[in-house]
C-alpha positions, 0 to 999 in steps of 0.5 A: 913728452914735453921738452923746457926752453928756460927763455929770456923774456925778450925772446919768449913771445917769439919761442912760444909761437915758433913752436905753435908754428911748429907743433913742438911740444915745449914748455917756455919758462922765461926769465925777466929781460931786465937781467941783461942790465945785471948778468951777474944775475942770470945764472941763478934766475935760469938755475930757477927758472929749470927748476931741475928740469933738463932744460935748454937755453935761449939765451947766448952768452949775454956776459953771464956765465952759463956753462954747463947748458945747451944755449943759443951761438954767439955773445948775444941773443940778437946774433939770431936775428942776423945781428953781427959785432957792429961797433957803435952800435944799439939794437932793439928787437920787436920785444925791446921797441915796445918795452923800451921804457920799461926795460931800458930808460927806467931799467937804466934810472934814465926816468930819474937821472937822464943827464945820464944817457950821454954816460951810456951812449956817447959811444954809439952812432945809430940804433939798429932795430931788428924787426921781427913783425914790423908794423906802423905803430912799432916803427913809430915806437922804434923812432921815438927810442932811437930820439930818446937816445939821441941817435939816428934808426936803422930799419932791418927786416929780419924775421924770426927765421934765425931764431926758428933755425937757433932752436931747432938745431938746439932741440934736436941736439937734445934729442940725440 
């Protein structure tokens, strides 16, 4: 029987082939990685997303209000990749370096108001990528997001380990 990870989009690709790596029989419904600009909005996009189903999230808390669900530990999703409360600090995942435009500098009206990046991110001092498969190409990805933010990068090779072990720990409490 088939068990449901309802996903942020920015962790699906990664859920979907940890669990063909594991031979896990699970069903990956992910919900838009734009919502974390309105996480307001995620409850009811997981609430879809489940459609009724026993579900279990991987998502943390992500300033949505998510009770109620099995989810990833932590106030983000990236505390699975070994990310910790480091202040003044903007992390990008594999997923985010190469949607980068898409999710952060439109999906924050930087495209159309970009005087407005300093309002965002005067408080921060670096961009930490969290490379789960870092490559050439999205190293080059990672340098041109930290230069779009006016910000120095920060290379950490994580893997997906943290997350693989986030997942199992949650699968099998489901189990029980």
């Amino acid at each position: 029987m088939s068990r449901v990870v309802v996903s942020c989009g920015a962790l699906a690709l990664h859920v979907k082939k940890i669990a063909a790596r594991r031979g896990w029989d699970v069903d990956v419904r992910s919900v838009p990685p734009e919502l974390h600009n309105r996480p307001e909005k995620i409850r009811a996009a997981v609430a879809e997303a489940a459609n009724g189903d026993d579900v279990v999230l991987a998502y943390a808390h992500c300033g949505a209000d998510l009770t109620g669900y099995a989810r990833l530990e932590g106030a983000h999703c990236y505390e699975v990749y070994g990310a910790e409360h480091e202040p003044a600090t903007y992390f990008l995942t594999d997923f985010l370096v190469r949607s980068f435009d898409r999710v952060v500098w439109r999906g924050l009206g930087l495209d159309r108001y970009p005087e407005l990046r300093d309002d965002y991110f005067r408080n921060y001092e670096k961009v930490v990528w969290l490379a789960q498969e870092p490559s050439e190409e999205l190293r080059v990805q990672a340098e041109r997001a930290a230069t779009k933010l006016g910000l120095p990068l920060e290379l950490r090779e994580v893997g997906d380990t943290g997350l693989e072990q986030a997942l199992e720990r949650l699968l099998e409490a489901r189990e029980c």
